[in-house]
C-alpha positions in Angstrom: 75.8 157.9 109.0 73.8 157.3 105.8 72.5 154.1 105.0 74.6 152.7 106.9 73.4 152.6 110.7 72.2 149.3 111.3 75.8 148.4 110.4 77.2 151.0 112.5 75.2 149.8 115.5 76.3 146.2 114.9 80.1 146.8 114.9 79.8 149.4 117.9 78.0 147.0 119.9 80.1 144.4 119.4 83.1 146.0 120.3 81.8 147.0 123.5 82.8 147.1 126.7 79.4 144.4 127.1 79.8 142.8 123.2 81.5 139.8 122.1 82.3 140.3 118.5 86.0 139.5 118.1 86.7 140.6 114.5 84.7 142.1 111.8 85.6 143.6 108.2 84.2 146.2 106.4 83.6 145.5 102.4 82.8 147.5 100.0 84.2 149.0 96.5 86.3 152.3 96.4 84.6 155.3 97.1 81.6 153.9 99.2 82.8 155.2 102.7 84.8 152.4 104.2 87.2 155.2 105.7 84.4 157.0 106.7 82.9 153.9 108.6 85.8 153.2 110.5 86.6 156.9 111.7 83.1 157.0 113.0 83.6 153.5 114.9 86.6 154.7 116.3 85.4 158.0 117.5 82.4 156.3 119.1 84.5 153.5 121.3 86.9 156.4 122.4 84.1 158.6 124.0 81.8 155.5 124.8 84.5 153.5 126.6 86.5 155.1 129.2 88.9 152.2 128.9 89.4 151.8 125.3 92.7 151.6 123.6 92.1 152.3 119.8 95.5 151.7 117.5 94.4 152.6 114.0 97.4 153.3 111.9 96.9 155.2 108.0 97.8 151.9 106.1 97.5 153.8 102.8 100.8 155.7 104.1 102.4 152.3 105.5 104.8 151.1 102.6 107.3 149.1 104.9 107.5 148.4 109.0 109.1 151.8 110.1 105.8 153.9 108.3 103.6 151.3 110.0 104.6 151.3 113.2 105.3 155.0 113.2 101.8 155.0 112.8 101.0 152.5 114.7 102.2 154.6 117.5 101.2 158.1 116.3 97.7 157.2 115.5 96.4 155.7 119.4 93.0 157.3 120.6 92.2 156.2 123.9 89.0 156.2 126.3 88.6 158.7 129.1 89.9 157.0 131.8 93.3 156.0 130.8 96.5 158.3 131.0 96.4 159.9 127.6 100.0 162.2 128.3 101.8 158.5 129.8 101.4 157.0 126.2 102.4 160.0 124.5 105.1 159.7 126.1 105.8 156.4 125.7 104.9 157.2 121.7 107.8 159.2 121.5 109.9 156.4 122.9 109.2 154.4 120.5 109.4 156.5 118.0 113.3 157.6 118.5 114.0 153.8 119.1 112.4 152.3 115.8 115.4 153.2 113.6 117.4 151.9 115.7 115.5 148.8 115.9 115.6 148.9 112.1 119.5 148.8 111.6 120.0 145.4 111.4 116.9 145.1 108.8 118.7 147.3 106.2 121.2 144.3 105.6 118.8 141.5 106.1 115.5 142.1 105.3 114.7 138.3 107.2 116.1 139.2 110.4 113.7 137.7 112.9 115.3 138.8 115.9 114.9 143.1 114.6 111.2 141.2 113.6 110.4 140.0 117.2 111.9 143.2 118.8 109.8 145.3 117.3 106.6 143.9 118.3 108.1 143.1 121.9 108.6 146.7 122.4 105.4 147.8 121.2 103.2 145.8 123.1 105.6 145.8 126.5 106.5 149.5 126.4 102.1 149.9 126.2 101.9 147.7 129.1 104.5 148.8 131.1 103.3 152.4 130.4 99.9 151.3 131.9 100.9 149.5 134.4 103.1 152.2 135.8 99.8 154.5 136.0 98.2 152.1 137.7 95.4 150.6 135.2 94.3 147.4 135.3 95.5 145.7 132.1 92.3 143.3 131.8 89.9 146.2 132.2 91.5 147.8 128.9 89.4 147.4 125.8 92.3 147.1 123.1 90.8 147.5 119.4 93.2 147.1 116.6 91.7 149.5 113.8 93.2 148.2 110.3 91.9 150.6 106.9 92.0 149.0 103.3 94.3 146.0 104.4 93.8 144.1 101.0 96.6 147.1 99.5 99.6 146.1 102.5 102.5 144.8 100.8 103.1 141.1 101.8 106.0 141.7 104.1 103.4 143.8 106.1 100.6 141.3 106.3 103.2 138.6 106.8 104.6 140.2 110.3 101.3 141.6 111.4 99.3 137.5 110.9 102.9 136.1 112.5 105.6 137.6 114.9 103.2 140.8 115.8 100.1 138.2 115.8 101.7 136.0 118.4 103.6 138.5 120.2 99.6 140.5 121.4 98.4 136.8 121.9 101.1 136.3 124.6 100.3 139.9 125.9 98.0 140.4 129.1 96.8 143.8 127.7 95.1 142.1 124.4 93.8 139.6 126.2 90.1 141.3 124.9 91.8 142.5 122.2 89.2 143.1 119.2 89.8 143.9 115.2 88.1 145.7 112.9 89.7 145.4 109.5 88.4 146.8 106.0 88.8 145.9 102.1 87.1 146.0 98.7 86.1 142.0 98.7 87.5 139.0 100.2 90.3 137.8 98.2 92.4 134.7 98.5 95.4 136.7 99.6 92.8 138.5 102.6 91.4 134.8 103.6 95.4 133.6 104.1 96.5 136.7 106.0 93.3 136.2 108.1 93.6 132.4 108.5 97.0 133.0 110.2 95.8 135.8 112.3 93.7 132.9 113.7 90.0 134.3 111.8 88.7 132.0 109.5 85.9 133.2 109.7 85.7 137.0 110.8 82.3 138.5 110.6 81.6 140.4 107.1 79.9 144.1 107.1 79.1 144.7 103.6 78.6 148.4 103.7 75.2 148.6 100.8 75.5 151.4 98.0 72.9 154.3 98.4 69.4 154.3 97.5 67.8 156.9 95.8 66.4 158.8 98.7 69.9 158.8 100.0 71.0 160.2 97.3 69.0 163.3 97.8 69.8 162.7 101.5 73.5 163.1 100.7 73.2 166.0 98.3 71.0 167.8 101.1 73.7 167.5 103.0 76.9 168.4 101.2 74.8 171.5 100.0 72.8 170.7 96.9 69.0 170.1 95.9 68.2 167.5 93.7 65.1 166.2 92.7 65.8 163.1 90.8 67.3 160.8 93.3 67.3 157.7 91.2 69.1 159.4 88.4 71.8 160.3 90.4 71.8 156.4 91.9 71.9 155.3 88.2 74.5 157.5 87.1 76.4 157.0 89.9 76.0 153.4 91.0 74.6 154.6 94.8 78.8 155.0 95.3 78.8 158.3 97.9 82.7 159.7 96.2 81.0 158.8 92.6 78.4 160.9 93.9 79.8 163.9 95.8 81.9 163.9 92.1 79.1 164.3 89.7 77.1 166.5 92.3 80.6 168.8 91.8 80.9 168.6 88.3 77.4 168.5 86.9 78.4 168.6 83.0 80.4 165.9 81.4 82.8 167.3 78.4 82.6 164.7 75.6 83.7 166.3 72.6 87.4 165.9 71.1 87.9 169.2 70.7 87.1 170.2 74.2 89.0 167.6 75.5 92.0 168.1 74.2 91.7 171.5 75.0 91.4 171.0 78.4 94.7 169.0 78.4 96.7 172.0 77.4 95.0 174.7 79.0 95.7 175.7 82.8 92.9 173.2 85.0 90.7 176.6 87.2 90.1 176.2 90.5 86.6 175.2 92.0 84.5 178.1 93.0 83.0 178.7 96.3 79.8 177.8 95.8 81.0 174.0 94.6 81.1 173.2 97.9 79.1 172.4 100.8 79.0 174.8 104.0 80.9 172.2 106.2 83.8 171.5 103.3 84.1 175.2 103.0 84.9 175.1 106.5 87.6 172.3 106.2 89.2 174.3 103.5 89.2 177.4 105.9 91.0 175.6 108.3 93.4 174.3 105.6 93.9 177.9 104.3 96.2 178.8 107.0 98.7 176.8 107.9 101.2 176.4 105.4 101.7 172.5 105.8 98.2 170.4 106.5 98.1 167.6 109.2 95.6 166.2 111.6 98.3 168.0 114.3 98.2 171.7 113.4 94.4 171.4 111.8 93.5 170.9 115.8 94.7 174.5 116.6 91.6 175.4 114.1 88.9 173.3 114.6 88.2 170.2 117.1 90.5 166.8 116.9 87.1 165.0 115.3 86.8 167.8 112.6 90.9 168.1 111.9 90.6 164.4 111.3 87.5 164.5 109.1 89.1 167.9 107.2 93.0 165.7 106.9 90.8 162.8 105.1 88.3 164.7 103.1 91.4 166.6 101.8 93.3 164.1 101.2 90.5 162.8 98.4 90.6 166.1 96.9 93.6 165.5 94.7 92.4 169.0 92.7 93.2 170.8 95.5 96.3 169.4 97.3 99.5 167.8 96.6 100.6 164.8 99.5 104.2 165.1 100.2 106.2 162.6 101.3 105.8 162.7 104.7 102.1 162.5 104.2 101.5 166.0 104.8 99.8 168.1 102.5 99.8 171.3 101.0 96.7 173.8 99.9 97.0 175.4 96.4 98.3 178.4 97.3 95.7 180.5 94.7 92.8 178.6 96.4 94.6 179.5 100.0 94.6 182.9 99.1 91.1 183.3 97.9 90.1 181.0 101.2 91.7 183.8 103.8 90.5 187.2 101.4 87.3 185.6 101.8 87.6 184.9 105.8 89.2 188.4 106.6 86.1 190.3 104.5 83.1 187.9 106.3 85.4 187.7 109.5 88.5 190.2 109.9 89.2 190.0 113.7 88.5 185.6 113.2 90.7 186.2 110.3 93.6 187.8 112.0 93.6 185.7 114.9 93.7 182.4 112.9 96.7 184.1 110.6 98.4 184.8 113.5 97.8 181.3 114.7 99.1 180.0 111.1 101.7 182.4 111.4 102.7 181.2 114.5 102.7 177.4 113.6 104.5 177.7 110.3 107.7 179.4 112.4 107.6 176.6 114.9 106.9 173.8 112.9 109.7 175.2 110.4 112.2 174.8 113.3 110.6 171.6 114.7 109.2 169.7 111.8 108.7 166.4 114.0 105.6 166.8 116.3 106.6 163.7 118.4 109.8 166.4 119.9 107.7 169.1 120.2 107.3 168.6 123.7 111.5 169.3 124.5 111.6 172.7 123.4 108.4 173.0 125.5 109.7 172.2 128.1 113.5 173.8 127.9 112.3 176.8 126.9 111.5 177.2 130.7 115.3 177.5 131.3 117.7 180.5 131.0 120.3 178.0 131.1 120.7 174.4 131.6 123.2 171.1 131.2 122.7 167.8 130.3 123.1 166.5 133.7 120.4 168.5 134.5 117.9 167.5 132.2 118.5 163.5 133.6 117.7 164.7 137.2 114.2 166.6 135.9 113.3 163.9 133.5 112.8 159.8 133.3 115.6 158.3 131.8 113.9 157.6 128.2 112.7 161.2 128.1 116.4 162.2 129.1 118.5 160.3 126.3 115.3 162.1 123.7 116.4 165.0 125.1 120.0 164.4 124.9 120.4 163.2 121.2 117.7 166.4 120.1 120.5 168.5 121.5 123.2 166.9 119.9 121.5 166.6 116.2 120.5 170.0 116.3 122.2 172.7 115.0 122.0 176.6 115.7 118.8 176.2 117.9 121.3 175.8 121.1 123.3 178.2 122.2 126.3 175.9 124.2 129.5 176.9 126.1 131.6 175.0 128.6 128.5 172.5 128.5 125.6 175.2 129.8 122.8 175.2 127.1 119.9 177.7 126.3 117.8 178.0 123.7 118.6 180.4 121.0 116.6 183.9 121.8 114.3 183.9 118.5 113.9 180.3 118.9 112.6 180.6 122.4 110.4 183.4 121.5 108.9 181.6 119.3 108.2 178.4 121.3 106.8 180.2 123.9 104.6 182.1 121.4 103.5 178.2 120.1 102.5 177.6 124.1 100.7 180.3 124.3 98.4 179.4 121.1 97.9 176.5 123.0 101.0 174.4 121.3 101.1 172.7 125.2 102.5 173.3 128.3 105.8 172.5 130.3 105.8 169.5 132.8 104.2 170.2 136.2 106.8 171.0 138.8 109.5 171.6 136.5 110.6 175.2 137.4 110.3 174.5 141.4 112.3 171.1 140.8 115.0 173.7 138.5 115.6 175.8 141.5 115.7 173.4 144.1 118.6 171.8 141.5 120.0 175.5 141.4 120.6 175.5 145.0 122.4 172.4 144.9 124.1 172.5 142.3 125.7 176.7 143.9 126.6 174.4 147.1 128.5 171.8 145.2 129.8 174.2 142.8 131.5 176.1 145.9 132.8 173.6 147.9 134.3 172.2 144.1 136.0 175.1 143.5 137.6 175.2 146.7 139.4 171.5 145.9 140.2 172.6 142.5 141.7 175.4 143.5 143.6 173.6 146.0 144.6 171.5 143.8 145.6 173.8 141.3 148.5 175.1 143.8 149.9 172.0 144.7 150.1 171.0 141.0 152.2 174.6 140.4 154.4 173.9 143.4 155.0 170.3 142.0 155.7 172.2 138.4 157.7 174.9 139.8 160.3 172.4 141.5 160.6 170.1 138.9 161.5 172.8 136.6 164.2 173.5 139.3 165.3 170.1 138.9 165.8 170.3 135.3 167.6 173.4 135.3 170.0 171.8 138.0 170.8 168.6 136.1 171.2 170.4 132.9 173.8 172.3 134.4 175.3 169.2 135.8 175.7 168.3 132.5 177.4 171.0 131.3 180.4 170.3 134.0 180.8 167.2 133.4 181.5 167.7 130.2 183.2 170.9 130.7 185.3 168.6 133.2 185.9 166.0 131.3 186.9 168.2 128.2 189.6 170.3 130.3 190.2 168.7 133.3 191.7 171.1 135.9 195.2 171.5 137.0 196.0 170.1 140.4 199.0 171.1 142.8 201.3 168.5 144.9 200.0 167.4 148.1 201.7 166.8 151.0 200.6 162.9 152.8 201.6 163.3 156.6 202.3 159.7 158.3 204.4 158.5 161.8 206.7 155.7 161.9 209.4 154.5 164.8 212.8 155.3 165.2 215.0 152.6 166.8 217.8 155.4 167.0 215.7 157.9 169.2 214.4 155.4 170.9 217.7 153.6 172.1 219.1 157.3 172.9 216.1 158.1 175.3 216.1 154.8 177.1 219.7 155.3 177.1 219.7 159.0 178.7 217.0 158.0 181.2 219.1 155.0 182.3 222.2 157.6 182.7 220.6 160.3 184.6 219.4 157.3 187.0 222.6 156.0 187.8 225.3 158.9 186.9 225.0 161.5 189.6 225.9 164.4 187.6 223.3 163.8 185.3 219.4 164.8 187.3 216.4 165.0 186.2 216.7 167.2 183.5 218.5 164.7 181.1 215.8 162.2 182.5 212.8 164.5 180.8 215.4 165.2 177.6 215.3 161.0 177.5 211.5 160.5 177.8 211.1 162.7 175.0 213.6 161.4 172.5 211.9 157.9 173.5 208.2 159.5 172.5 210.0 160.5 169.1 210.9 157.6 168.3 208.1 156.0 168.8 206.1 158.5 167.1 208.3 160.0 164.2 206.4 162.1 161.6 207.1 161.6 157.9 206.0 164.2 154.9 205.3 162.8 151.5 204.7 165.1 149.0 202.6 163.5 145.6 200.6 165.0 142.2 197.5 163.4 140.7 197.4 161.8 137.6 195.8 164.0 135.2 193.1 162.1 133.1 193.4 162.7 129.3 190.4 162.5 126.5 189.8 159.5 124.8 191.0 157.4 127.7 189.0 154.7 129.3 186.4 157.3 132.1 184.7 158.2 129.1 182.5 155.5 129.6 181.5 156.7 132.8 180.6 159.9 131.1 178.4 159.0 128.8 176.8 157.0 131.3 176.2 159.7 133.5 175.0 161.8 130.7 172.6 159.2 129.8 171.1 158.7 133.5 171.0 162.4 133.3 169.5 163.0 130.6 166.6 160.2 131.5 165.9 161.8 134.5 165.2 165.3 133.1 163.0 163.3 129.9 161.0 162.0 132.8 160.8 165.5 134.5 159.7 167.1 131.2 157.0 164.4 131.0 155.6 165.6 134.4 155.9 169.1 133.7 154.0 168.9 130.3 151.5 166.4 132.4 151.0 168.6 135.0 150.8 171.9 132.4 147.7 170.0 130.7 146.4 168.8 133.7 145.8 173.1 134.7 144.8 173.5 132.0 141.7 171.5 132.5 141.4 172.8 135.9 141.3 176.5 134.3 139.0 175.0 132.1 136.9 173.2 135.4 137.1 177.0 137.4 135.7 178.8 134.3 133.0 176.4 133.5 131.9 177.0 137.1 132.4 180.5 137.2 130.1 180.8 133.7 127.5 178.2 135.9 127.4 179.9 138.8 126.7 183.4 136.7 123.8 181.4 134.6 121.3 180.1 136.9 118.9 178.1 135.7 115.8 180.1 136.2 115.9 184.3 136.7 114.2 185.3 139.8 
C-alpha cells in the first residue's frame, strides 16, 4: 500500500471488531487507487474478523436495481467464522427471485411496494440464513462496501439513502452495520444522498497523490528503474494509472503526420517486456480461459489475485473488450502469444492449465450462469431422477431452482415418462468441471438417493398392484357396457322393424263358464224323480247331480282376432319415444366407454412409467 498506510490503518481500525468509525469515504481524482484502497480494506476485515459480513457490489456495472442487487448478492466476502456455503445459497435464492421481484417495476418504475420487497428480502433472507446456522446476529460485523458512488444514477442513490436505508436500520443484523463509500470530491448531489442515509458528516479519507520517492517506489515495483522520481511526479501529477501509463509508453508522438498515421494503421500489441512480472502473471491467467471473470480466474490463481487480475484488466482497455455481462475477453493474438510463451518456459504447467481452460470453456458454454452451477453438480450424481425426488433431497428454495433449471433448459436433460438424467456429454463434462475443482456434490446426497430408491421400489410395487387391479375392473365395466349397447341397438332395430310390418296374428279362442237354468232345472228334476219314483234308482240320481253341476258350470268358447295396428296411426308416438329413451341410454353408455377407454389409457401410461422407474434406479450399484 503506497503512500497510503496511515490511511489504510485508520479505516481498518475503525471498522474493527474493537473501532467505532461508522462511515468513512475515500476521495480522490480518477486514477489515484480508490479501487485499489477499498479491495485491500475489504480483504483485510475478511481475514481479520471471523465475523465479518462484507457486501461490496461493482457499482461501475450497476446501471438499474436488478445489476445492483445482483451484485449486491454475488459480491459478499465474509469472515471465517460464518457459514460461507449457507449464503451461497441463499445468493442464489435471491438471485432466481429478483426478476420476479422486478415485474411489476417494468410498468411502474415508482412501485414502492416491488421497492420495499426488494430490500425486505435481502436483508431477511441474510438474517434468516444466519440465524438458521446458528450465528448470533449482534456478533456480525456488517460492512457495506460502496466503489465510486458519485457515478450511481439517481434512482440508485434514491433507494439505497430511503427504502434500502430504513429497511437495514430496522434490521437486527446491521445493527453495527459500518460504510465505507468512495468518490472523486464531495459534491452537492454526494452530501444529499449522504444526508438521507443519516451522515452528515461521514469521515473524509483523502487518499494524497505520490511523492517522488514513490514514484520510483511504484516503478520498482511494477518492473522498471527510474532515476528521476520527481520528473515522473511532475509529468504525471503523483496520479499512480497516470503513472503506470507513461512508465508503459515512455515516448509521446506529437507530430501530425504520425498521428494521423497511427489512426489508420492497425494499433500493435504491447510486448512482454512492457509489463511488470506480477501483470505478466495476471495476463497468464487470463490467457486461458476463453471468457475472463473473478469466477474462473480462481481455478488459476488465488480468489485475492483473480480479483486483483479481473480489475487490473479491466483498466487495460488495450487489451480487453468488456461485454455486456461484465465479462471480458483477452485479444485473442495477445492470448496466443501469452500460452506459446507458457508452454516453451512451462510445457507440463502449460498443459495442465489448457486443460483446465479447456475444461471451463465447455462447462461454462453449457452453464453460463455461475449462481446454477451447483445443480448440475449435484444431479450429475444421478443415473436417473424425478422432480419429486429432487424436493425430498433438497430445501424447498433449492428445489423450485432446481425445478425451473429443468424446465428452461433445453437438450441438457434427457426426460421420459417424468425420469430425468443428464445428457451423457453433458455429464462428462460436469464431472470433468468437479474434478478441476469446479465443487463438489451435497454431503449425504447419494446415501439419501438410495435410501429414496428403496422406498420409492416398495411403493412402486404395492402401486402397481392397485393399478393393475384396477385396470381389470375398469375392462370388465367396458366389456359389459359394450354389451349393453349392442343389446339396445338391436332393440331398436325391432321396434322399428315391428312397427314397420307388424306381424300377422291368428284367432284366439277366450274360454269362459256361465249357468244354465235348463240343466239345472233337469238335474234337480231327475234327482227328485229317482227319490220318489221307484223305478227310477240311483243311477238317474248320479245322471241328475251331473246335469245340475253343468248348469251351474257351463263352458263357453269365443273365438276373436287382434286389431292389426297400421303406420301413421297414433302408437307412433310411443315409438319415437322409446327410440329416444333408447338412444339416451346407449349416448350415456358411449360416454363411459370412451371415459373408461381414456381412463386405461393413463393407467397404461402409470404401469409403464413404473416399469421405466423401476428399470432406472437412481444410483448404479
Amino acid at each position: 500500500m503506497i503512500g497510503r498506510k496511515k490511511e489504510f490503518k485508520f479505516v481498518r481500525d475503525g471498522f474493527s471488531n474493537r473501532g467505532n468509525l461508522r462511515c468513512a469515504i475515500t476521495l480522490s481524482p480518477h486514477g489515484a487507487g480508490k479501487s485499489l484502497f477499498l479491495d485491500e480494506v475489504k480483504s483485510s476485515l475478511a481475514s481479520s474478523e471471523k465475523k465479518s459480513l462484507i457486501i461490496a457490489p461493482l457499482s461501475t456495472n450497476c446501471t438499474d436495481l436488478n445489476s445492483l442487487l445482483s451484485s449486491m448478492v454475488r459480491d459478499i466476502s465474509l469472515g471465517s467464522e460464518l457459514p460461507s456455503l449457507e449464503i451461497g445459497k441463499f445468493a442464489r435464492f435471491f438471485g432466481s427471485k429478483i426478476n420476479h421481484i422486478l415485474e411489476p417495476l417494468k410498468s411502474d418504475i415508482n412501485n414502492s411496494n416491488a421497492h420495499q420487497e426488494l430490500a425486505d428480502t435481502f436483508v431477511q433472507g441474510l438474517e434468516e440464513t444466519l440465524i438458521h446456522c446458528s450465528v448470533n446476529l449482534n456478533q456480525v460485523i456488517p460492512v457495506i462496501v460502496l466503489d465510486d458512488i458519485d457515478k450511481l444514477n439517481d434512482s440508485l442513490l434514491d433507494w439505497l439513502s430511503g427504502v434500502f436505508n430504513q429497511t437495514i436500520r430496522d434490521s437486527l443484523l446491521f445493527t453495527n452495520c459500518r460504510f465505507l463509500f468512495s468518490a472523486e470530491k464531495i459534491s452537492d448531489r454526494l452530501e444529499s444522498f449522504l444526508a438521507k442515509f443519516g451522515f452528515a458528516n461521514p469521515a473524509q479519507v483523502p487518499l494524497p497523490l505520490f511523492n517522488a520517492d514513490q514514484c520510483k517506489e511504484l516503478a520498482q515495483i511494477s518492473g522498471y528503474e527510474i532515476s528521476d522520481g520527481e520528473a515522473y511526479r511532475l509529468e504525471s501529477g503523483g496520479n499512480p494509472l497516470k503513472m503506470l501509463n507513461i512508465l508503459k509508453k515512455p515516448t509521446t508522438v506529437i507530430t501530425k503526420e504520425e498521428n494521423v498515421m497511427s489512426n489508420t494503421q492497425k494499433k500493435d500489441l504491447p510486448n512482454f517486456s512492457e509489463f511488470s512480472e506480477k501483470e505478466l502473471n495476471y495476463l497468464l491467467f487470463a490467457s486461458y480461459p476463453s471468457r475472463i471473470n473473478r469466477y474462473n480466474l480462481e481455478f488459476f490463481c488465488s480468489p485475492r489475485d483473480a480479483a486483483f487480475c479481473f480489475n487490473w484488466l479491466k483498466r487495460e482497455k488495450q487489451l480487453v473488450q468488456v461485454q455486456p455481462d461484465g465479462d471480458l475477453l483477452l485479444s485473442e493474438d495477445f492470448r496466443s502469444q501469452m500460452r506459446e510463451f507458457h508452454k516453451q518456459e512451462e510445457p507440463t504447467e502449460a498443459e495442465k492449465m489448457a486443460t483446465t481452460g479447456t475444461i471451463i470453456d465447455a462447462f461454462t458454454a453449457i452453464f453460463p450462469d455461475p449462481n446454477f452451477h451447483w445443480i448440475p453438480i449435484n444431479l450429475q450424481v444421478f443415473d436417473s431422477f424425478t422432480k419429486n425426488l429432487c424436493k425430498k433431497l433438497f430445501g424447498e428454495t433449492e428445489y423450485s431452482e432446481i425445478a425451473s433449471f429443468i424446465d428452461n433448459s433445453e437438450g441438457i436433460f434427457n426426460g421420459a415418462s417424468k425420469q430425468f438424467s443428464l445428457d451423457d456429454d453433458v455429464k462428462l463434462v460436469t464431472q470433468r468441471f468437479i474434478e478441476i475443482g469446479g465443487g463438489a456434490p451435497k454431503d449425504g446426497l447419494v446415501e439419501k438417493a438410495k435410501m429414496e430408491w428403496a422406498k420409492y421400489q416398495e411403493a412402486s410395487v404395492e402401486k402397481r398392484s392397485k393399478l393393475e387391479q384396477e385396470k381389470v375392473n375398469l375392462e370388465e365395466e367396458a366389456f359389459d357396457a359394450e354389451k349393453q349397447i349392442i343389446s339396445l341397438d338391436e332393440l331398436k332395430k325391432q321396434l322399428v322393424e315391428s312397427y314397420n310390418n307388424p306381424p300377422r296374428t291368428k284367432s284366439k279362442k277366450e274360454f269362459s263358464f256361465s249357468t244354465s237354468i235348463s240343466l239345472i232345472v233337469l238335474g234337480l228334476a231327475t234327482i227328485g224323480g229317482s227319490l220318489f219314483i221307484d223305478s227310477l234308482g240311483s243311477y238317474h240320481a248320479a245322471c241328475g247331480l251331473a246335469l245340475t253341476l253343468f248348469g251351474f258350470f257351463w263352458p263357453n268358447v269365443e273365438s276373436k282376432k287382434e286389431v292389426m295396428q297400421t303406420a301413421g296411426s297414433s302408437p307412433r308416438l310411443a315409438i319415437e319415444t322409446q327410440q329416444r329413451s333408447l338412444s339416451h341410454r346407449m349416448n350415456g353408455l358411449v360416454s363411459r366407454v370412451s371415459s373408461i377407454r381414456s381412463n386405461l389409457e393413463n393407467l397404461n401410461s402409470d404401469l409403464e412409467g413404473l416399469d421405466q422407474g423401476m428399470n432406472s434406479p437412481y444410483i448404479s450399484e
